[in-house]
Kinemage of the C-alpha trace (Angstrom):
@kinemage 1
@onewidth
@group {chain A} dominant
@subgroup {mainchain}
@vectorlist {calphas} color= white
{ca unk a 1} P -25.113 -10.859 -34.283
{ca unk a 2} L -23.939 -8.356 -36.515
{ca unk a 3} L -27.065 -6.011 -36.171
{ca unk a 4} L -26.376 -6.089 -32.575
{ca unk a 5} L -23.075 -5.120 -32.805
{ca unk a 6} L -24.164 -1.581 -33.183
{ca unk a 7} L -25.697 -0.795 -29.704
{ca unk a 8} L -22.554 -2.291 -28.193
{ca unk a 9} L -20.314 0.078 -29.979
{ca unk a 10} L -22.512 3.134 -28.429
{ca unk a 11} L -22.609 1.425 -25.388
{ca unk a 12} L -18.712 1.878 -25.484
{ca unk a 13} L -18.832 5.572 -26.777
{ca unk a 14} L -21.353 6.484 -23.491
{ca unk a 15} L -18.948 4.675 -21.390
{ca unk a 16} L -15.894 6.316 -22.701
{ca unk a 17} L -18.147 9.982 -22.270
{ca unk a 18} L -18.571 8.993 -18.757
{ca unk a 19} L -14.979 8.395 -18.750
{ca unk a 20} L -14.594 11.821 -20.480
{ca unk a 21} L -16.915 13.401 -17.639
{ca unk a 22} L -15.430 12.305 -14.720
{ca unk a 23} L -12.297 13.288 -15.659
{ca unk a 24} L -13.351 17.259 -16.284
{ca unk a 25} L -15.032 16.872 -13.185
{ca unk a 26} L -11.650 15.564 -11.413
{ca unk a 27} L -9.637 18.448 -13.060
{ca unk a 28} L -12.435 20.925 -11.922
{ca unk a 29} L -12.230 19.527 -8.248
{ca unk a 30} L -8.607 19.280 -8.217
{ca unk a 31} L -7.978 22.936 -9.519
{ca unk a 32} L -9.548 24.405 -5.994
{ca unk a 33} L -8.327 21.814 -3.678
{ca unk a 34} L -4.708 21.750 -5.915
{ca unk a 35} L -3.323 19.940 -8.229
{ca unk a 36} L -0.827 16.829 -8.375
{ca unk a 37} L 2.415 17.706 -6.063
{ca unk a 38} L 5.780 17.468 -6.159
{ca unk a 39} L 8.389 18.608 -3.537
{ca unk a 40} L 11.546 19.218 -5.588
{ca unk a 41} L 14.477 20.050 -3.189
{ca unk a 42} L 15.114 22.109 -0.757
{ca unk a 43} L 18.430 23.527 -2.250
{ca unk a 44} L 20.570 26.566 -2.246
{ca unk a 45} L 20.658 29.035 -5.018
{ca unk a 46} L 23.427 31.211 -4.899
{ca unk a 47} L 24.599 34.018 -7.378
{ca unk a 48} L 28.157 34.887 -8.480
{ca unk a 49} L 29.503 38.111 -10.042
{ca unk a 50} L 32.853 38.632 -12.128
{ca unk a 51} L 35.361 40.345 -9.275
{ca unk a 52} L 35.613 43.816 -10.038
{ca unk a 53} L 32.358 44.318 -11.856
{ca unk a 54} L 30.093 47.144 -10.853
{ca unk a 55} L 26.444 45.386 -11.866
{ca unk a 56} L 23.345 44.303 -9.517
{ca unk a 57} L 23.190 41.714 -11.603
{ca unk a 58} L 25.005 38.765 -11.698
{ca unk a 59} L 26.654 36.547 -13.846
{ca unk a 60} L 25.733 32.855 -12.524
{ca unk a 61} L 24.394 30.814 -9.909
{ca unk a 62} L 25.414 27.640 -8.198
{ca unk a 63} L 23.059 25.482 -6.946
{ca unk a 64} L 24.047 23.059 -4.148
{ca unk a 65} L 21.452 20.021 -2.685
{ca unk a 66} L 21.406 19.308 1.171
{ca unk a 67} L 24.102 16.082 2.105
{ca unk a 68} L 20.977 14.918 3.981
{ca unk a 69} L 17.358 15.116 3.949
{ca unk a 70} L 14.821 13.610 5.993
{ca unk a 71} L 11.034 13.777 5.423
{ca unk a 72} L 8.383 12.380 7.466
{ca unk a 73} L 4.946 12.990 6.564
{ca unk a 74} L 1.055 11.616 6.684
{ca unk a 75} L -1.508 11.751 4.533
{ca unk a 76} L -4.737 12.073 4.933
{ca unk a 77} L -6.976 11.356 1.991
{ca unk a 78} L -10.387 12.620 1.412
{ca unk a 79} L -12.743 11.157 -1.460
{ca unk a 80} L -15.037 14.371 -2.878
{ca unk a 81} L -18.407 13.610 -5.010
{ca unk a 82} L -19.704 15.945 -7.235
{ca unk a 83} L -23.067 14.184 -8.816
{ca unk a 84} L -22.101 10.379 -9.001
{ca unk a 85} L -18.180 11.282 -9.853
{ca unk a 86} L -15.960 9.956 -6.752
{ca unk a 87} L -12.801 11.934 -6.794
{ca unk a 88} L -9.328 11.677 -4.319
{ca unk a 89} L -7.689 14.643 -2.344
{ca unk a 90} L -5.455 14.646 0.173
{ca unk a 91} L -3.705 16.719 2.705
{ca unk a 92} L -0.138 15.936 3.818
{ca unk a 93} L 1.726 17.039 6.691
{ca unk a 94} L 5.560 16.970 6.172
{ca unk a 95} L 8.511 17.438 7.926
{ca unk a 96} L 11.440 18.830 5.870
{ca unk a 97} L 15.132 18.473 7.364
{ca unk a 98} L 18.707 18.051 6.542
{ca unk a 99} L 22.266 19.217 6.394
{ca unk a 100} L 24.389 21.369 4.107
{ca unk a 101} L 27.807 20.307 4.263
{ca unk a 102} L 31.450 21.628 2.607
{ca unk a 103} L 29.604 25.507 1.048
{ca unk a 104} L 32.707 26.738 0.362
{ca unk a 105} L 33.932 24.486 -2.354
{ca unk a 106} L 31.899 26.059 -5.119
{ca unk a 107} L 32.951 24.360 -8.606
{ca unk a 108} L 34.031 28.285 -10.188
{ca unk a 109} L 37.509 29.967 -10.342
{ca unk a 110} L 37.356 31.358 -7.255
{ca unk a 111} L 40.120 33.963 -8.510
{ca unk a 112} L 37.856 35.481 -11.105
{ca unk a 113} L 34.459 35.218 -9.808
{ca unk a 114} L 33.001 36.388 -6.325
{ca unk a 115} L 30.585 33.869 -4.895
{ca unk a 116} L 27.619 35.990 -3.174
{ca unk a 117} L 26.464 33.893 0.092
{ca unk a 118} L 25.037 36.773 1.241
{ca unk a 119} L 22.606 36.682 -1.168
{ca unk a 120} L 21.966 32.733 -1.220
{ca unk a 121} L 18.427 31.235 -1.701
{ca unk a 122} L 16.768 28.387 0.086
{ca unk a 123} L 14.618 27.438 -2.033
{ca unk a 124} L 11.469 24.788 -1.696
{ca unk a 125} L 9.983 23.486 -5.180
{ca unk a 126} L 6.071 22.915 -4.973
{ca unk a 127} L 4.335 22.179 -7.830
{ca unk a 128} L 1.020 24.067 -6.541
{ca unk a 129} L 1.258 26.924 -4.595
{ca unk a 130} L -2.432 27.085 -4.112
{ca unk a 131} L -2.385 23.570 -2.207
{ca unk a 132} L -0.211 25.375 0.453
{ca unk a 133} L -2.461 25.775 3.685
{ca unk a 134} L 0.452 26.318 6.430
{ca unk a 135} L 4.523 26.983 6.352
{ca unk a 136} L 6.225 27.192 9.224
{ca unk a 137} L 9.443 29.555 9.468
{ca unk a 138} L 12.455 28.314 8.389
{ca unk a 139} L 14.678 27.063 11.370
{ca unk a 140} L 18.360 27.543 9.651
{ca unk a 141} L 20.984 27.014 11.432
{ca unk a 142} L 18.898 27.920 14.673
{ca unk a 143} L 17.816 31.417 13.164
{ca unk a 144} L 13.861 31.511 11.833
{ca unk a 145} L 13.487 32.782 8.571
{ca unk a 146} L 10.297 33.576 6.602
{ca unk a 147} L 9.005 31.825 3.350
{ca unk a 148} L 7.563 34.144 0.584
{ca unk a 149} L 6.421 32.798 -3.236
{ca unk a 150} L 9.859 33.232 -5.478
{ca unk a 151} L 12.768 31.255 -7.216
{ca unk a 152} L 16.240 31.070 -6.933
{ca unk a 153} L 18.680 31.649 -9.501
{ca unk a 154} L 18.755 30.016 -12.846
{ca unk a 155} L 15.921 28.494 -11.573
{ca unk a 156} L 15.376 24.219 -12.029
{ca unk a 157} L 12.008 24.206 -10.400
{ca unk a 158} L 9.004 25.859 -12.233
{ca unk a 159} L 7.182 27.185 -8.884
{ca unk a 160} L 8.463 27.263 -5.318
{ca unk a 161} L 9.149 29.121 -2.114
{ca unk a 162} L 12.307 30.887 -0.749
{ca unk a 163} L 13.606 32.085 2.116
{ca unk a 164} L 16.837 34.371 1.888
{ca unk a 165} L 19.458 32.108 3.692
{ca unk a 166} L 22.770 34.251 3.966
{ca unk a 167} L 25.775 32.220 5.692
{ca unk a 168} L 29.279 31.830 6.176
{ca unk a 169} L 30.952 29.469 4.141
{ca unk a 170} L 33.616 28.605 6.427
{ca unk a 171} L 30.988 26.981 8.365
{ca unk a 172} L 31.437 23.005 8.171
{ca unk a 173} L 27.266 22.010 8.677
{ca unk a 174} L 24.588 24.397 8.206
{ca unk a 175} L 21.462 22.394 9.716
{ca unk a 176} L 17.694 23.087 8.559
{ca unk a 177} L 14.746 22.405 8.822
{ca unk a 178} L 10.117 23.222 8.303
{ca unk a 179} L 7.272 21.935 8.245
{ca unk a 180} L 4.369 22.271 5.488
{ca unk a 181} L 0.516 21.432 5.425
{ca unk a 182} L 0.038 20.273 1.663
{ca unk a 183} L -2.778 20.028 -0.040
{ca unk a 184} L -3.202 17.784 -3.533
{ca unk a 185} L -4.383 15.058 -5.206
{ca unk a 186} L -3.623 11.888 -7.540
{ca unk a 187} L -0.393 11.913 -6.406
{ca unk a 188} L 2.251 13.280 -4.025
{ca unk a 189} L 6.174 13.060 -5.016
{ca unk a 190} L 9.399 13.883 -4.112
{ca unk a 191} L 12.697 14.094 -6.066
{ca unk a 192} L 16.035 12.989 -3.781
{ca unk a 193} L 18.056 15.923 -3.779
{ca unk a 194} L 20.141 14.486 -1.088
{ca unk a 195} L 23.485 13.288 -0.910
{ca unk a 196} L 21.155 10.582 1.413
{ca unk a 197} L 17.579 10.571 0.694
{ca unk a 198} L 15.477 9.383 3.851
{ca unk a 199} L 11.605 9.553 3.146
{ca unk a 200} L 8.640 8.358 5.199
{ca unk a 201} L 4.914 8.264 4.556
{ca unk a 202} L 2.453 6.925 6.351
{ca unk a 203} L -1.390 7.059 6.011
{ca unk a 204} L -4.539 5.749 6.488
{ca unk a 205} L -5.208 4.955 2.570
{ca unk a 206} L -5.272 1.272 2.135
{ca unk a 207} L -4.992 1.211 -1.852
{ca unk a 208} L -1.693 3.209 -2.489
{ca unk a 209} L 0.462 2.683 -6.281
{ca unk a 210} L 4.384 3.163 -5.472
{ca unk a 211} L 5.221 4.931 -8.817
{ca unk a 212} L 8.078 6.960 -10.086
{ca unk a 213} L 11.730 6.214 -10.679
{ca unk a 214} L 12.264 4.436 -6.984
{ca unk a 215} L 10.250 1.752 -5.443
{ca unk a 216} L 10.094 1.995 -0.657
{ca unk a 217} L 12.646 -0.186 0.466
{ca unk a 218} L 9.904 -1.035 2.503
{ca unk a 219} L 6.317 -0.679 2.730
{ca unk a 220} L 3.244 -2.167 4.313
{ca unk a 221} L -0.114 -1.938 3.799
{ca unk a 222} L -2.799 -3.223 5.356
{ca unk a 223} L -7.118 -2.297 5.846
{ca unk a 224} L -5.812 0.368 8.109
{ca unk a 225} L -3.102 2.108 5.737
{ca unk a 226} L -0.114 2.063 4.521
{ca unk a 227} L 3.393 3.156 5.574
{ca unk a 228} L 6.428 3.294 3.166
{ca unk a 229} L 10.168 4.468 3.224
{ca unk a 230} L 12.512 5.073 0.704
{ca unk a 231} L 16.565 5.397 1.262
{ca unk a 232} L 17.911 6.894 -1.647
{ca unk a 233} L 22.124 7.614 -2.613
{ca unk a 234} L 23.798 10.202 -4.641
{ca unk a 235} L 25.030 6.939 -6.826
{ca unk a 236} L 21.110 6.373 -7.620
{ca unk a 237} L 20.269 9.178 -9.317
{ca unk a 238} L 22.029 11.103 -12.697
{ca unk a 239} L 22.545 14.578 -11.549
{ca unk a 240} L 25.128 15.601 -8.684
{ca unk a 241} L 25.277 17.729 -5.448
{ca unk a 242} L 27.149 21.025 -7.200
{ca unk a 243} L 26.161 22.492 -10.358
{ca unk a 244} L 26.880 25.764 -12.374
{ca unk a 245} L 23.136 27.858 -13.912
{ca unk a 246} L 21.127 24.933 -15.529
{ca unk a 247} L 23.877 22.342 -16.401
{ca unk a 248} L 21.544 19.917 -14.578
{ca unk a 249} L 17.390 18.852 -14.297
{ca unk a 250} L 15.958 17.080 -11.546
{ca unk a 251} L 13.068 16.087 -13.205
{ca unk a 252} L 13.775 12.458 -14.032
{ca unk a 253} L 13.908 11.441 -10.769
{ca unk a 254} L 10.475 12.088 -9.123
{ca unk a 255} L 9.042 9.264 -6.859
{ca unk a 256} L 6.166 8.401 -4.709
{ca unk a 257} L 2.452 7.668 -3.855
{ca unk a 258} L -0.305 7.681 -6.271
{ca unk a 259} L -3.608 7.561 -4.303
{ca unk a 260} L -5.944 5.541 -6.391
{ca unk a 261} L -10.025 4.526 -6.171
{ca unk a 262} L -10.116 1.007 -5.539
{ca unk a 263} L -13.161 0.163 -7.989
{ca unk a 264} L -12.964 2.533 -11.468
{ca unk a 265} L -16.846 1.290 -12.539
{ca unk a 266} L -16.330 2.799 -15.915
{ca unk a 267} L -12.883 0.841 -16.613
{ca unk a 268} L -14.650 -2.411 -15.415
{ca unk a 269} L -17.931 -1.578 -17.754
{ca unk a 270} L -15.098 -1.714 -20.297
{ca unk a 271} L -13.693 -4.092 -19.598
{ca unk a 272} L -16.915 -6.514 -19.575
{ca unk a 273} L -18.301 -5.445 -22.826
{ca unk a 274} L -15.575 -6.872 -24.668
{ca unk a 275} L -16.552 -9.920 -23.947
{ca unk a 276} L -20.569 -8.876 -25.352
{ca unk a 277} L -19.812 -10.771 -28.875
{ca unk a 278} L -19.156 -14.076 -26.918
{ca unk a 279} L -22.021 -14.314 -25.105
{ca unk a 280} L -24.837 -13.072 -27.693
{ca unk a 281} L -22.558 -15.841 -30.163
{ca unk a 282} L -22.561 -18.237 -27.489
{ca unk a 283} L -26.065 -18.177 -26.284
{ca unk a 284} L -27.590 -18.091 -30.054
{ca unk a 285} L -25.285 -21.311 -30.655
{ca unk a 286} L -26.965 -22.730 -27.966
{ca unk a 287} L -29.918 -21.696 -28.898
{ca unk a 288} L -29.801 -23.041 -32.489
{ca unk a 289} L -28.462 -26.308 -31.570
{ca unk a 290} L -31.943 -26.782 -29.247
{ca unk a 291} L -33.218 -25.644 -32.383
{ca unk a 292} L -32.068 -28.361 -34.198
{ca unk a 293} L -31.576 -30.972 -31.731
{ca unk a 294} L -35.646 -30.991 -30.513
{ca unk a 295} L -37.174 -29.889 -33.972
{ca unk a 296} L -38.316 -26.480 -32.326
{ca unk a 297} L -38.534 -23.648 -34.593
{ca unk a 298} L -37.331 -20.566 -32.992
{ca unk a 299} L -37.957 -17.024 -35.242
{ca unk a 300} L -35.046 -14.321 -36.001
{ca unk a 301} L -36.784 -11.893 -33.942
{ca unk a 302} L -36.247 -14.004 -31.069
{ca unk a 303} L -33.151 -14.330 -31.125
{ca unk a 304} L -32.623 -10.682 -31.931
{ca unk a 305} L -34.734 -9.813 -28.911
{ca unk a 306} L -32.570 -12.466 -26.769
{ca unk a 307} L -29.499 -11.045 -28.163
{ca unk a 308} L -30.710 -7.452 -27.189
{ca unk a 309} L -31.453 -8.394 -23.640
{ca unk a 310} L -27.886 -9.670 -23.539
{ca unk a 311} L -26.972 -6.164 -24.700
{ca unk a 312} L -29.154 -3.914 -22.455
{ca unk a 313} L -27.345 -5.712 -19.394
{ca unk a 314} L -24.227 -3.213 -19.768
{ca unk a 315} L -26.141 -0.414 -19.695
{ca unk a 316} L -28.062 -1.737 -16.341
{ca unk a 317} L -24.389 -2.151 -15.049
{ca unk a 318} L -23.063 1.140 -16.377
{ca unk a 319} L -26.231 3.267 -14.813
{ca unk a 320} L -26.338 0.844 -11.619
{ca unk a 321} L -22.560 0.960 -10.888
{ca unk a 322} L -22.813 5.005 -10.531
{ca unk a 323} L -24.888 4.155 -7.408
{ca unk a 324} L -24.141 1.376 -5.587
{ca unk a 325} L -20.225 -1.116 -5.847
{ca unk a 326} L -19.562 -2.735 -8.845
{ca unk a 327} L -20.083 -6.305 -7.562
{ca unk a 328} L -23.625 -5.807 -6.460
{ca unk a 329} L -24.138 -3.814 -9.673
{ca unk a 330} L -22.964 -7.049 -11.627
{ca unk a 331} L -24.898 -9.541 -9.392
{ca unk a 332} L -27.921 -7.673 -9.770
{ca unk a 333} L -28.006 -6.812 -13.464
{ca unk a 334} L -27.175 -10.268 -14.376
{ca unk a 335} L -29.884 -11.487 -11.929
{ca unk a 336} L -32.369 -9.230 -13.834
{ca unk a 337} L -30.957 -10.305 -17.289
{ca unk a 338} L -30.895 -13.835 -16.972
{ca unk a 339} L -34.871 -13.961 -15.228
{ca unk a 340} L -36.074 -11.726 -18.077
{ca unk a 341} L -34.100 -14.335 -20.733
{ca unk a 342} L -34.767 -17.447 -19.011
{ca unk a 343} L -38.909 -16.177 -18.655
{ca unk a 344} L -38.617 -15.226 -22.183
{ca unk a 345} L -37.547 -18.522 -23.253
{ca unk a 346} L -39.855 -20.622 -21.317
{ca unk a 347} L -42.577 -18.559 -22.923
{ca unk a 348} L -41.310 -19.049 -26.239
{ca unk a 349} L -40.174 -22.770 -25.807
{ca unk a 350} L -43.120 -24.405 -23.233
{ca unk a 351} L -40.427 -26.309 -21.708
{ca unk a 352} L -38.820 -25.129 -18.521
{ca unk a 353} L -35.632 -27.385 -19.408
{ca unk a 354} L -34.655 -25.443 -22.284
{ca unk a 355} L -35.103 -22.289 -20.331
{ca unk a 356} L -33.018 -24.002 -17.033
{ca unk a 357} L -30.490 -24.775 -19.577
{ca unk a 358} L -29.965 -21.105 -21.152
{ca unk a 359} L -30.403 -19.644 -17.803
{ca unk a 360} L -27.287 -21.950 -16.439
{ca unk a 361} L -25.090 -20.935 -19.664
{ca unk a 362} L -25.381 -17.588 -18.676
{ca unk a 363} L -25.328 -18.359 -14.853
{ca unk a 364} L -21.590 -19.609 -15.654
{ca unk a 365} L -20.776 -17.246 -18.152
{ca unk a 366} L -21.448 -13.972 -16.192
{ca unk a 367} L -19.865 -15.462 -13.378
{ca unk a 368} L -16.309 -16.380 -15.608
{ca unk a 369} L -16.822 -12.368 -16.793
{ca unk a 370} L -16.692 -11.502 -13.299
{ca unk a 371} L -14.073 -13.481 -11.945
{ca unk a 372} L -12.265 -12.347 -14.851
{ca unk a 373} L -12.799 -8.823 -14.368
{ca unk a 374} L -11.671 -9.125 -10.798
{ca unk a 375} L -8.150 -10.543 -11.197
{ca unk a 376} L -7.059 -9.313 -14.300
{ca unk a 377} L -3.560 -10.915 -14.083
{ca unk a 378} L -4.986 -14.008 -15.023
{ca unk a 379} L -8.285 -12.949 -16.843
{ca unk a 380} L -6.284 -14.313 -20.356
{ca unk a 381} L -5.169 -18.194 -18.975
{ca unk a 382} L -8.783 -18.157 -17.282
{ca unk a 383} L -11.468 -17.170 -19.821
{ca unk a 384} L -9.086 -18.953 -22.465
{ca unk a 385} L -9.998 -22.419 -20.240
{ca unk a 386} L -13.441 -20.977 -19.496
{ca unk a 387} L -14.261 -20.707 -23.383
{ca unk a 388} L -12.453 -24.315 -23.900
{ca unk a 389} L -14.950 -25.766 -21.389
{ca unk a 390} L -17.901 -23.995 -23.066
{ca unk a 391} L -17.077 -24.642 -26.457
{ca unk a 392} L -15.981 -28.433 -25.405
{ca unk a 393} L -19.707 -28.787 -24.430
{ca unk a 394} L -21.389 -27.333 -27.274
{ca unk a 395} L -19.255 -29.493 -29.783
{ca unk a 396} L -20.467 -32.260 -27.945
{ca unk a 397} L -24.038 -31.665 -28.308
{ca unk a 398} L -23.631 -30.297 -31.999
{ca unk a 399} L -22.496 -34.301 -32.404
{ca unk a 400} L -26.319 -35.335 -32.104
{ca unk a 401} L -27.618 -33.116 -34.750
{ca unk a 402} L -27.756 -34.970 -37.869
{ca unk a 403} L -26.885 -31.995 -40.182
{ca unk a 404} L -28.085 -33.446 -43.842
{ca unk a 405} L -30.746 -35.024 -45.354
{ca unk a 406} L -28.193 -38.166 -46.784
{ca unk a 407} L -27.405 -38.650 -43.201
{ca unk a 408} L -30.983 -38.014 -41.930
{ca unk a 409} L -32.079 -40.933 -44.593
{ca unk a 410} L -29.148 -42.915 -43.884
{ca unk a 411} L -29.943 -43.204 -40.391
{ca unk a 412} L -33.681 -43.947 -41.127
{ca unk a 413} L -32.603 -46.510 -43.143
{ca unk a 414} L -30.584 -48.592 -40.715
């Protein structure tokens, strides 16, 4: 058992290289589609200047978040290959409106600073420019305004787009809104920079992860998709609606949809060969108490070349799995594992009881693995009774082996 311990270990190392590989492949894919995204905002960003200075510069910024955004988008994933690696993309389709309310109660001494709304900012944080595939003017306040790659003032956002969005403060509701073609992948989130936060995904991806500091009020998801919204307050969140330069982040506050592959082959691989010291232990327990039991001898190299089988079924799985679904990778590389043990032993053994027994072991074994594997909430109660059940059995056969000489005589005796 210990000799074979070896091959398992580099079993592990290939699958964590495969592991390795597919994830330089993802980052490779994902840097010319684009990356992750996150829509941060939109916001104003608007300068102020000491009164009475002569400078082009200024001195500060304000930035102010809508009282109300709405977004409404779909997404429409896409799964890429590049060799045997599956990788996610997407491309979303958003709609981006809302409501400025109150602009003229800026939180400065209004009697020594000037606040520039002429030269406010509406500014759009995207996390990857590159992913953008179509913009649509700015409707603000009913007049269209163009988008071009810039930041505000002060900045909070690490990459967006702006649109110069001068106005008159005096103005109770300034209303807005665009809408952008996206393209990412992993993940797509949003931060509520709304005094009311209203979002609303759909898509056709039926294996979505809700992540990120806020869960949908509601959400369904079904073979055909999912659709989730999330209503999000002020109260909710740390930061408020007015702030002065960078007194305030919005970067705790991101949440949204991760798009995830519904089988990860390697993780399962894993996951299965953890188990690999159980069943070469198990099945060369079973094997020595036939052994014993029926006065067979059986040689170490068998059981080294039993135990070796055992181990050459994860890297049939591993190699298979890169082809075809997991659970037909399993099925069939424990179908081919178990024939070539069970022939082996019926060779070795002339008895095809013996070999009916092994081959049932490991019938029931590979099929607790699998189970296991599969609902991995409960893989601890269930191989915990699965290996009480096993090891029940084999303590109950281990009872007929006499195990001494004095009890071998004793028994002859009576």
């Amino acid at each position: 058992m210990i000799v074979l311990l070896l091959p398992t270990f580099q079993i592990r190392q290939l699958i964590d290289n495969r592991i390795e590989t597919q994830d330089t492949v993802a980052k490779e894919i994902c840097s010319k589609w684009g990356e992750s995204q996150t829509i941060r905002g939109p916001y104003l960003s608007i300068p102020y200047i000491e009164k009475g200075k002569q400078s082009s510069g200024y001195d500060g910024s304000i930035t102010i978040l809508p009282n109300k955004l709405d977004i409404k988008g779909d997404i429409s994933p896409e799964t890429r290959y590049r060799g045997v690696y599956e990788i996610v993309v997407y491309s979303s389709e958003l709609k981006i409106s809302g409501t400025f309310t109150e602009m003229d109660k800026a939180p400065i001494d209004q009697n020594k600073y000037d606040v520039l709304y002429d030269k406010a900012v509406f500014v759009i944080g995207i996390n990857d420019l590159r992913g953008i595939e179509k913009l649509n003017d700015l409707d603000w306040n009913g007049q269209k305004l163009a988008f071009k790659p810039g930041k505000g003032y002060d900045e909070p956002v690490k990459s967006s787009v702006i649109a110069y969005a001068k106005f008159d403060p005096k103005i109770g509701s300034l209303s807005f809104n665009t809408n952008v073609v996206l393209k990412g992948s992993k993940y797509l989130y949003f931060t509520p920079v709304g005094s009311k936060t209203d979002v609303n995904i759909a898509s056709t991806w039926n294996n979505p992860s809700f992540n990120g500091t806020f869960l949908p009020d509601k959400r369904e998801i079904n073979s055909n998709g999912f659709t989730a919204n999330w209503n999000i307050l002020q109260l909710n969140r740390s930061f408020p609606q007015v702030w002065l330069n960078n007194d305030h982040s919005m970067n705790e506050t991101d949440f949204g949809i991760d798009l995830l592959i519904p089988i990860d082959n390697y993780l399962k691989t894993h996951r299965s060969i953890r188990y690999s010291i159980l069943f070469i232990g198990f099945t060369f327990l079973v094997l020595f108490i036939i052994e014993m039991l029926y006065k067979i001898n059986i040689h170490p190299v068998n059981y080294i070349l039993v135990g070796a089988a055992l181990v050459i079924f994860y890297t049939l799985l591993l190699s298979i799995s890169e082809y075809i679904s997991f659970n037909f990778s399993f099925a069939l590389s424990s179908l081919l594992t178990i024939s070539l043990i069970g022939g082996y032993l019926r060779t070795l053994l002339k008895s095809n009881r013996y070999a009916l027994l092994i081959s049932m072991m490991l019938i029931v074994m590979y099929a607790l693995i699998f189970i296991m594997i599969q609902v991995q909430e409960f893989a601890l109660i269930m191989g915990s009774i699965g290996l009480f059940m096993i090891l029940s059995i084999v303590m109950y056969f281990s009872n007929k082996i006499t195990w001494n000489k004095q009890e071998q005589n004793e028994e002859q005796e009576a």
